[in-house]
N, C-alpha and C positions, 0 to 999 in steps of 0.2 A: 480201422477207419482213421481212428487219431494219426497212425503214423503215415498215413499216407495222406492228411491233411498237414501236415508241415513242412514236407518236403515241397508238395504245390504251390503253395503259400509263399515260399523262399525264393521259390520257381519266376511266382509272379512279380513279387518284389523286384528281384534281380530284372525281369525284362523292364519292370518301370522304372527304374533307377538308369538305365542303358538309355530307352528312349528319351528317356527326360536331361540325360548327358548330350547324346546325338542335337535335339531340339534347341540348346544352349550353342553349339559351337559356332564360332563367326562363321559368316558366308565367304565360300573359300574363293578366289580368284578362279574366273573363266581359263579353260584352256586358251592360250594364245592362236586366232586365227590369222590365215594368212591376210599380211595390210589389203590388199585389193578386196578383199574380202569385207574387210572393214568398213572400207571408201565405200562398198556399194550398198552395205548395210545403212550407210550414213546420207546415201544419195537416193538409196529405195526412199527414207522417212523422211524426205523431202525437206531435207532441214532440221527435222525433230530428233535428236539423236536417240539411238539407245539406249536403254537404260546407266546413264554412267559410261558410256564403252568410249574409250577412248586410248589410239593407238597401241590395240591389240590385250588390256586388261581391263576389269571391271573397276574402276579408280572409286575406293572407298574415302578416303582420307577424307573430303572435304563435305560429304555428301550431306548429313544433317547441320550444315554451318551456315549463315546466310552472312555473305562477307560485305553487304553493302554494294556500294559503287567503287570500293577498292582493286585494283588489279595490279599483278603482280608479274615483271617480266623474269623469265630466265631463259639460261641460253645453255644447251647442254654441246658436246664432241668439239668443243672447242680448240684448234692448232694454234700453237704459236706460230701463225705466221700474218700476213697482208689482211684476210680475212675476219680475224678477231680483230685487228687496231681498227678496221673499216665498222666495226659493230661501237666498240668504243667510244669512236668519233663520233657516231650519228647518237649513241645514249648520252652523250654531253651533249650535245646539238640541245636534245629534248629535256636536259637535266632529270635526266631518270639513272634510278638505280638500280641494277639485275644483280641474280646471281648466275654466275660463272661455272657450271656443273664441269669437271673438270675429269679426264680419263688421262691417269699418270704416262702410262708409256706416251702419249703423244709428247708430252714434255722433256722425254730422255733420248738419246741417240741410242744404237746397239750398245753400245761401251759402258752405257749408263750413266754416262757424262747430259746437264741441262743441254739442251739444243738451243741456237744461236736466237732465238728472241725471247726464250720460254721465262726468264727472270726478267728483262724488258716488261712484257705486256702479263703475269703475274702481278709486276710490281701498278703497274699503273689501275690495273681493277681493284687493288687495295688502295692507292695513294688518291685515286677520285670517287672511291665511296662504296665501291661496289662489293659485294662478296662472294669470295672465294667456298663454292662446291666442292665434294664427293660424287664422282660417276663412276667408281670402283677403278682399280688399276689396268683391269686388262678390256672392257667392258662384254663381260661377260654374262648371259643370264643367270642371276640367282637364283632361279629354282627350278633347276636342272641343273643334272650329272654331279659331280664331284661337291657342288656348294648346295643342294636342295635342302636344308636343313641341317647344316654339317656346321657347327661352331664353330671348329679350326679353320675350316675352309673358307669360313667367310669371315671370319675376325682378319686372321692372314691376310686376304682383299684387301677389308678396311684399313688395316695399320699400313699394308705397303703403300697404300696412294696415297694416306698421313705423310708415309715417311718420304717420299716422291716431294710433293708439295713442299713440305719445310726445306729439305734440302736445293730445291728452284730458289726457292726467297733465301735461303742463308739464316732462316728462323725459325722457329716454331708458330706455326699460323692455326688455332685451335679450331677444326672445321666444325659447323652446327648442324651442316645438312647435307645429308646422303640421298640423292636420287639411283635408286636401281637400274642399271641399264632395263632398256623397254619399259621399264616403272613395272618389271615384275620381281613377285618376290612370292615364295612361299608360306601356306598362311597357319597352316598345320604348328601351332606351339608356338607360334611367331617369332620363331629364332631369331630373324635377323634383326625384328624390332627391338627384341631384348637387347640383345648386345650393342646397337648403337645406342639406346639409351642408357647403358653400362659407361658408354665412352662421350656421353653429354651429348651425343646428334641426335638430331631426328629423321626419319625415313621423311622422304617431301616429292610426292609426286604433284598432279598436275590436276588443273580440271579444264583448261584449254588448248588445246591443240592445234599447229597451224598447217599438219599434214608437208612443211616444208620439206622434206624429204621427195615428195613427189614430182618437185621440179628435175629432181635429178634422175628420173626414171625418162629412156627416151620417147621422143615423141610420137605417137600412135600409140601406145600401148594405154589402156582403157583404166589404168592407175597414173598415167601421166596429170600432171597439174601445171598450168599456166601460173607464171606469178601475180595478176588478176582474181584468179578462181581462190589461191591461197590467201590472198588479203582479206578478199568475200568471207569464205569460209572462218577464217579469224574474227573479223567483225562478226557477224552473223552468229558465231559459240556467244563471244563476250557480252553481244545483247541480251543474250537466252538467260546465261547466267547471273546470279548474286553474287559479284563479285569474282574472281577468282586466280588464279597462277597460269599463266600464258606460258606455255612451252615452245621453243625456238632452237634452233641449231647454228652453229659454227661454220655453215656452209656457204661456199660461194656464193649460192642466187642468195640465199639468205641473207646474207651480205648487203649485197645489190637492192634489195626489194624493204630494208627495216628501214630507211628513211620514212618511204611509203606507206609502210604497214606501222609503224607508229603515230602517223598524220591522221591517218583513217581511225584508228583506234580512241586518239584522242577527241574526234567527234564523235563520238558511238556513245550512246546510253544505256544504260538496263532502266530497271520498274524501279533501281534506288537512286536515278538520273543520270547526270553526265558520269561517264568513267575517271574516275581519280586513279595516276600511277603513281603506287607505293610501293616499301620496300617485302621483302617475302618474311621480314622481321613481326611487322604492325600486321600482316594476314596472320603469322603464328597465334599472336596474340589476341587474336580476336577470335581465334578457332577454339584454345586453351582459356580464353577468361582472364589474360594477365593482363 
């Protein structure tokens, strides 16, 4: 009887140790569904979003944090070309300062030579305040295929769009913040978060979203967005929330419509009053306690 009361015993143990590990592990990132998919999840709740869902992951980063009436702009897929100096222009207009999510090949020709505005318009989002992103080099998803969890594979990423970056400016520009393409990333050991904080960044995704992408979807298709519906939709998150990181794109209409959709935003309130723009520095700090 004894010995077959200890092997039980060990038995049970073990299961409770297992359960009790499983119980502990963070809440892993949703599969990514397709965007239309999204949009309608977001258009069924009439407004009310998802839990957290936004542009195809479950955005933890922000979620126990109440940021005030702070907001914070950034602009990710950004080209050196006509379209970022028109974003530029209008964030001096409004004396705001973004960060610049940046995907290195866009700043290099085939050759691997800077492309003809890419140190232009680098230099001037450092020279008027702004700062300089991480959108990984090739913008690739992180957690899939080759990088899901692969430290070479993703360190690799990270140092080449470092080294992309310095070599546009002609210096070394120490980046702080890495946004993952789709803001996904693998959560299993959290490889990637490791290593960027190994290299002084932080992972920085988003808690608003302006669906800008939509505009460029054509017109009839039931994921289309008027640039109208995208301002709405922007204001309408930023009231919902405490504060939060306004995500935006490098795209033509995007271009066209941030005068606008900065005007609107500046009258917009949440429950902590009028919206204040600030930098994605003063949100860090208020997330972390420094």
């Amino acid at each position: 009887m004894k010995a077959r009361t200890v092997p039980y015993a060990l038995t049970l143990l073990f299961h409770l140790i297992v359960l009790s590990t499983l119980s502990a592990q963070p809440t892993s990132y949703a599969p990514k569904p397709e965007r239309h998919e999204i949009l309608m999840e977001w258009e069924k709740a009439k407004g009310v979003k998802p839990p957290e869902m936004v542009a195809g992951i479950y955005e933890l980063d922000y979620r126990y944090y109440d940021l005030g009436n702070k907001t914070a702009i950034t602009i990710d897929d950004c080209g050196p070309n006509k379209y970022m100096a028109s974003e530029l222009d209008t964030l001096k207009k409004y004396g705001i300062k973004a960060v610049f999510f940046i995907i290195g090949n866009y700043f290099l020709d085939p050759k691997g030579k800077p492309m003809p505005r890419a140190k232009e318009l680098l230099d001037r989002v450092v020279n008027e305040g702004h700062v300089i992103g991480s959108h990984s080099y090739w913008h690739r998803r992180l957690d899939a295929g080759e990088y899901r969890d692969n430290p070479a594979a993703l360190e690799k990423e990270i140092d080449l769009n470092q080294a992309t970056i310095d070599k546009v400016l002609g210096y070394h520009y120490p980046l702080a913040y890495f946004r993952p393409p789709n803001g996904a990333h693998s959560t299993p050991g959290y490889v990637l978060d490791k290593i960027l904080r190994g290299k002084g960044q932080y992972l920085t995704n988003w808690t608003i979203t302006s669906f800008d992408w939509c505009m460029r979807i054509p017109e009839g298709r039931p994921d289309h967005l008027t640039p109208e519906k995208v301002i709405a939709r922007t204001v309408k998150q930023a009231s919902e929330e405490s504060g939060g990181v306004v995500m935006l794109h490098g795209f033509p209409d995007t271009a066209r419509i941030l005068d606008s959709l900065l005007a609107a935003l500046s009258k917009t309130s949440n429950k902590h009053g009028k919206l204040v723009f600030s930098t994605l520095d003063d949100i860090m700090k208020l997330k972390y306690g420094q």
